[in-house]
N, C-alpha and C positions, 0 to 999 in steps of 0.2 A: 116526969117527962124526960129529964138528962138520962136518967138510968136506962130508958125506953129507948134513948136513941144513942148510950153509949152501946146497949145490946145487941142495937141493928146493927151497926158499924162494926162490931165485932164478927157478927154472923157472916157479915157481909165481905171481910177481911178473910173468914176462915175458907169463906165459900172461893174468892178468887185463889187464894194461894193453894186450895187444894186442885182446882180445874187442871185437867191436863191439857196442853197443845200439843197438837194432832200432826206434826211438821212431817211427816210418814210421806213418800209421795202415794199417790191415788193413778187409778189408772180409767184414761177416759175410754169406752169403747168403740165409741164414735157414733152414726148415725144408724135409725131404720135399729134402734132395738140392741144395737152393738153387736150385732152377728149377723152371718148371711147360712141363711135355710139353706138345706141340700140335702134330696133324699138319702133311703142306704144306697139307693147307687150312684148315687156321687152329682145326680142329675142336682143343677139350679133350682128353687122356688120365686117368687114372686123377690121376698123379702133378701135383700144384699146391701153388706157393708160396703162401699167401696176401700176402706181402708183396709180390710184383712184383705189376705193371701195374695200377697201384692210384693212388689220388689220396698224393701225402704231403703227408701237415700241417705238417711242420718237415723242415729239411733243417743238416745240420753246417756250420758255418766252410770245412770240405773240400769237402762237396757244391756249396756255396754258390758255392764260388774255382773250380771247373770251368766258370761260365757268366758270367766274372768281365768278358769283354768284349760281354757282353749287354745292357748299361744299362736291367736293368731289378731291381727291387726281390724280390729272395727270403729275406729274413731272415723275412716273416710268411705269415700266410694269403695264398692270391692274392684277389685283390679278385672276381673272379669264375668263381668255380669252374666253376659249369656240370657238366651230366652229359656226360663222355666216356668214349670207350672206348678202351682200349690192348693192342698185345699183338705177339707175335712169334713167326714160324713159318717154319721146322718149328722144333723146338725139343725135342731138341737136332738142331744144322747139322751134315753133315759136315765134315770138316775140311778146308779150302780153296773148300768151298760155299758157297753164300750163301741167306742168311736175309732173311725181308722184318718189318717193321714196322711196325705201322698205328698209327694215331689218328685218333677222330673224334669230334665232337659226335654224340651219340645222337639218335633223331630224337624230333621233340615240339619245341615251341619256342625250346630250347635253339639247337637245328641251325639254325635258320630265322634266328638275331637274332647268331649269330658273322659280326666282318665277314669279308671275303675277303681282307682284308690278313694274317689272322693265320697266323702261322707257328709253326713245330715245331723246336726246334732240339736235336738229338740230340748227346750224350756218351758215345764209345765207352771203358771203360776196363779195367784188369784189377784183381786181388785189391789193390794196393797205391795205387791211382785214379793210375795211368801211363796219360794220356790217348791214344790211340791211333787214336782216329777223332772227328772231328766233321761235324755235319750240319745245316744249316739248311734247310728247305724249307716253302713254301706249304703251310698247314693250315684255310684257312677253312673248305674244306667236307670236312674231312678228308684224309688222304694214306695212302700205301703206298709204302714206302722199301724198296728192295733193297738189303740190306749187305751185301757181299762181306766171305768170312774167311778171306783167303790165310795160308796155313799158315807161311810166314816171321815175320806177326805174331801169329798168333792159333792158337798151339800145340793141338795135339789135348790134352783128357782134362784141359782147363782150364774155369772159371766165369767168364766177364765178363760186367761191368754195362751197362746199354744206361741213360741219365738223361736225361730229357727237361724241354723246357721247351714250352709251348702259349703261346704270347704275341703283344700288339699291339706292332710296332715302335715306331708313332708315339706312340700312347699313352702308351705305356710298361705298359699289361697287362697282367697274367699270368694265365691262363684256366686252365692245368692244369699239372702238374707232377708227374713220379714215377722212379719208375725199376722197371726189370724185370732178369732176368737170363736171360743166354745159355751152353749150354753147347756148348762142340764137343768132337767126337768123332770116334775112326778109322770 
């Protein structure tokens, strides 16, 4: 019997010290499925996140280190928000299909007074922010980015985060800021 149960205790021993802890952050996607449906042309469905394609007001230590060679300041507000718009379609992408992404100043003076230097620089990444794609491109007067999601990296019947930044290079910046999320599917 001592042998029986110095055995377990050993097992038992080998089994905790091997376990790993997961301290990795995780990424919640929020409600309604963690995405918001949109046909290919960009039209709503029934099903919407409220938290994607939205302005974000704060963003984590994590969110933050994703745009960490941007030189520009995202710990606070942006200095000038501005009304924009964001979103991504179809939604959800088939799997190895590609999705497009817009952002723009909305029209009204907002749209008229962005300079045409300003850019969009997109964060592709999955549940555990494994960065996987990134995208820089001209935003002055708004853009339309086609993402491809080859199916080697961007497994079917998964959730990734699409993060963006709206920003003046020179300046240093930052006009909008958010993030949305993408699902693909067989």
């Amino acid at each position: 019997m001592t042998k029986q149960l110095l055995a377990f205790l050993l097992l038992m021993c080998l089994a905790t010290a091997c376990r790993k802890d997961n301290d990795e952050p995780t990424i919640d996607f929020g409600p309604n499925n963690g995405f918001t449906m949109r046909t290919g042309t960009n039209l709503p469905t029934a099903q919407t996140d409220p938290t994607d394609w939205t302005h974000d007001a704060t963003w984590t230590a994590t969110e933050q280190g994703l745009f960490s060679t941007l030189g520009v300041a995202l710990g606070g507000s942006p200095a000038q928000v501005g009304t924009w718009y964001s979103s991504a379609y179809p939604n959800p992408v088939v799997a190895g299909g590609t999705g497009n992404f817009t952002v723009l100043p909305t029209t009204g003076s907002q749209s008229t007074t962005v300079p045409t230097t300003v850019r969009a620089q997109l964060v592709v990444v999955d549940a555990r922010y494994k960065v996987l794609d990134t995208f820089d491109v001209p935003a002055g007067k708004g853009t339309t980015v086609a993402l491809a999601f080859p199916t080697a990296k961007y497994p079917a019947d998964n959730l990734y985060r699409v993060y963006y930044v709206v920003y003046e290079p020179t300046q240093k910046t930052v006009y909008y800021r958010g993030h949305g999320d993408v699902k693909i599917e067989n």
